[in-house]
BASE-918294 format. One record per residue (C-alpha): z, x, y. Coordinates in steps of 0.5 Angstrom, whole numbers, padded with zeros to 4 digits, always signed. Layout:
N
ZXY/...
//
This chain:
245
-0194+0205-0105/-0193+0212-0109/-0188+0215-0106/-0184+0208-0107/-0186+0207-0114/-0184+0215-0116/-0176+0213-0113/-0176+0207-0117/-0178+0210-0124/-0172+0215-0122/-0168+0211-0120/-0169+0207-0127/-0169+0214-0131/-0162+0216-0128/-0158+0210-0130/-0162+0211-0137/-0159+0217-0138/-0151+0215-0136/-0152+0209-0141/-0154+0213-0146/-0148+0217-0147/-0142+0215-0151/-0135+0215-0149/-0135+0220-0155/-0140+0225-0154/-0140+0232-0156/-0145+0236-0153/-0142+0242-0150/-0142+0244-0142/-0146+0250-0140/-0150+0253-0135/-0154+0261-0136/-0147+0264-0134/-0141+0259-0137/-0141+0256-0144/-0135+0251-0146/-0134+0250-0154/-0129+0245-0154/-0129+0238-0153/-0123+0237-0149/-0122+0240-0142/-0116+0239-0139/-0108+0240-0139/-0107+0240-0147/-0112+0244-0149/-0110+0251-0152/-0117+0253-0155/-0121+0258-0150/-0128+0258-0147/-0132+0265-0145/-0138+0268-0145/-0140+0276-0142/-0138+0273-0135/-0133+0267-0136/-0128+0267-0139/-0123+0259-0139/-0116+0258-0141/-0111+0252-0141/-0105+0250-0144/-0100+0245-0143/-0093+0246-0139/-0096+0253-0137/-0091+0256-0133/-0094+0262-0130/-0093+0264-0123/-0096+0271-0120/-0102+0273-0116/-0109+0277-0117/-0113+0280-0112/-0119+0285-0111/-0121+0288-0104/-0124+0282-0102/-0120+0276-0105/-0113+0274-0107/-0110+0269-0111/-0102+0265-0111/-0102+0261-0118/-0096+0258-0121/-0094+0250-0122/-0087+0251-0117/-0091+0255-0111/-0092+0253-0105/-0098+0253-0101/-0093+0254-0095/-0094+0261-0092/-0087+0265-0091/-0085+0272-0089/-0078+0274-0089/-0075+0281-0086/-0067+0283-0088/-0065+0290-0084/-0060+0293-0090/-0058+0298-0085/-0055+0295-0078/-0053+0302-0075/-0055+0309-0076/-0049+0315-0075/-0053+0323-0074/-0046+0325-0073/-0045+0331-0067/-0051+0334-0064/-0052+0342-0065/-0057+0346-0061/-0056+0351-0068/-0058+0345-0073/-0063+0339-0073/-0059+0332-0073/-0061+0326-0079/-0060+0319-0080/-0063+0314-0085/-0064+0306-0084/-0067+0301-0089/-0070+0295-0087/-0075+0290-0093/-0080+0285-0092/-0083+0280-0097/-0089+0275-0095/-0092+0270-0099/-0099+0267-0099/-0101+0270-0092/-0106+0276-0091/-0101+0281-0090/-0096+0283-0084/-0095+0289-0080/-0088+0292-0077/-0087+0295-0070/-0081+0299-0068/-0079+0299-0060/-0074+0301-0057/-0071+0308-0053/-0069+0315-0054/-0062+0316-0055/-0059+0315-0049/-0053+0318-0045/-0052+0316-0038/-0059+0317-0035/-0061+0322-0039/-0066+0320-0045/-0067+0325-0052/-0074+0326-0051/-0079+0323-0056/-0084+0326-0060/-0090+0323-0057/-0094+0327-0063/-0092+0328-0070/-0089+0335-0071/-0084+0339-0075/-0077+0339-0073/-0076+0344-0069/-0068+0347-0068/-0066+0349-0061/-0071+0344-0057/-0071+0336-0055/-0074+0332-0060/-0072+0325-0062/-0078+0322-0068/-0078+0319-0075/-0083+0317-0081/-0082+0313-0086/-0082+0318-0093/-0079+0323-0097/-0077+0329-0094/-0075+0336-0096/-0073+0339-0088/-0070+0339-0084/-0066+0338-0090/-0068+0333-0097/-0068+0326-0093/-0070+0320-0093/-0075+0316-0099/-0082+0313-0100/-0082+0306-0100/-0080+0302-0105/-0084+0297-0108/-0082+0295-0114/-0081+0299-0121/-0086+0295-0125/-0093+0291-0123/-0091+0284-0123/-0086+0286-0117/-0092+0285-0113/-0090+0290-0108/-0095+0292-0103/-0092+0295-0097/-0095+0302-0094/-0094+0307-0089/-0097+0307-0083/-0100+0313-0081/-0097+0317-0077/-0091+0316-0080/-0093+0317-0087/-0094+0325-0087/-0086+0328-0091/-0084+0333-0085/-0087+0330-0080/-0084+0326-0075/-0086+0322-0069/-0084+0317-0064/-0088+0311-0059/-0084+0305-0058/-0089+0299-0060/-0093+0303-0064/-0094+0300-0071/-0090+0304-0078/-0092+0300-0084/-0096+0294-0087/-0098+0291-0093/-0106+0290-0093/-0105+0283-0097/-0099+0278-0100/-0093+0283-0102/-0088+0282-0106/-0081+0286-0103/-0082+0293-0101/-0076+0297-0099/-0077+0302-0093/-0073+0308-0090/-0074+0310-0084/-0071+0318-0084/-0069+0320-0075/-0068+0327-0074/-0065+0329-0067/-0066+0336-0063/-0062+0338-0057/-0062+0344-0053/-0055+0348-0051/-0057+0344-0043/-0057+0338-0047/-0052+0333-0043/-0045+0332-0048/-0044+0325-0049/-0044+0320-0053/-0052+0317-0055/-0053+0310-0058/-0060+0306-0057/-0062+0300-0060/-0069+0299-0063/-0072+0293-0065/-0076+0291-0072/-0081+0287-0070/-0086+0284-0076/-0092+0280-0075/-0095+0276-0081/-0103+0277-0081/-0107+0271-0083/
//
């Protein structure tokens, strides 16, 4: 019976309490770590709410669209955005000459490719594909990294600036100011300048988060030998980038 009677007086005490307030009431809302000082709360209120560790603003017709993050956390804001994931990749550069090889001089090239992605964790970008190629004889690939090194096969690539074999290539490009929101990074491998490398399959660059556009140049270099097999070599490699949710 106790028990019975405490459930009805706080029954009773809670639709008191609702009662008694009025429509206009002014008592502000707070807890120990937030405080709002305004009566209105809502989308045509301009005033601002903050304490040490809150800070609360709204205004009507905000038209502000972007994104914030942290290590562990990322945020998409804007009236027009959409909760839809998207990942979009264009190859700005569909064919790379290297012109005639020479035993007595290294052979370079570049191709650009960019990625942006929205509202997913991030991508990764892996290149497959062979060696240039002629008949049955394959440039050999650079299975670890190393310099160029004239008078031996070697076919690789990183995805930076670099200054030998000769000044080539270029970083990427992730905007020139911070409100591009790019994100883009080198994987490993293929981030040291002067170093190059090439296994099909293995994974050239990334974005730890949702990026913006981020502009990637791949920087080839080729090395024959004088029993290199004339001819004329082609291959053909293939992007393929993966949005990590």
């Amino acid at each position: 019976m106790r028990r019975q009677t405490g459930k009805q007086i706080a029954a009773w005490v809670v639709t008191a309490l609702l009662l008694s307030s009025p429509a206009y009431a002014t008592d502000f809302p707070a807890s120990t770590n937030y405080r709002f000082d305004e009566t209105s709360i809502g989308v045509s209120s301009l005033l601002e709410s903050s304490s040490a560790n809150f800070r609360g603003q709204t205004g009507a017709g905000d038209a502000a669209a972007g994104g914030s993050s942290s290590t562990n956390f990322q945020t998409e804001a804007g009236s027009d955005t959409t909760a839809d994931p998207n990942l979009s990749v264009t190859v700005d550069t569909s064919s790379a000459a290297f012109g005639d090889f020479s035993p007595a001089a290294a052979a370079t090239a570049t191709a650009q490719f960019s990625v942006i992605n929205y509202t997913s964790y991030g991508y990764t970008v892996q290149l497959i594909g062979d060696p240039p190629t002629y008949g049955s004889h394959q440039i050999a690939a650079m299975s670890a990294n190393a310099a160029s090194q004239v008078g031996i096969e070697q076919f690789g690539l990183n995805l930076v600036a670099n200054t030998s074999p000769i000044s080539f290539g270029q970083n990427p490009d992730n905007g020139t100011s911070p409100n591009d929101f790019g994100f883009g990074t080198v994987a490993g491998n293929y981030s040291t300048p002067n170093q190059f490398r090439y296994v099909s399959g293995e994974t050239i660059a990334s974005a730890p988060k949702s990026s913006g556009k981020t502009i990637y140049t791949m920087s080839y270099v080729v090395n024959v030998t004088s029993l290199t097999p004339g001819g004329v070599y082609s291959t053909d490699q293939t992007l393929v980038v993966t949005g990590t949710y």
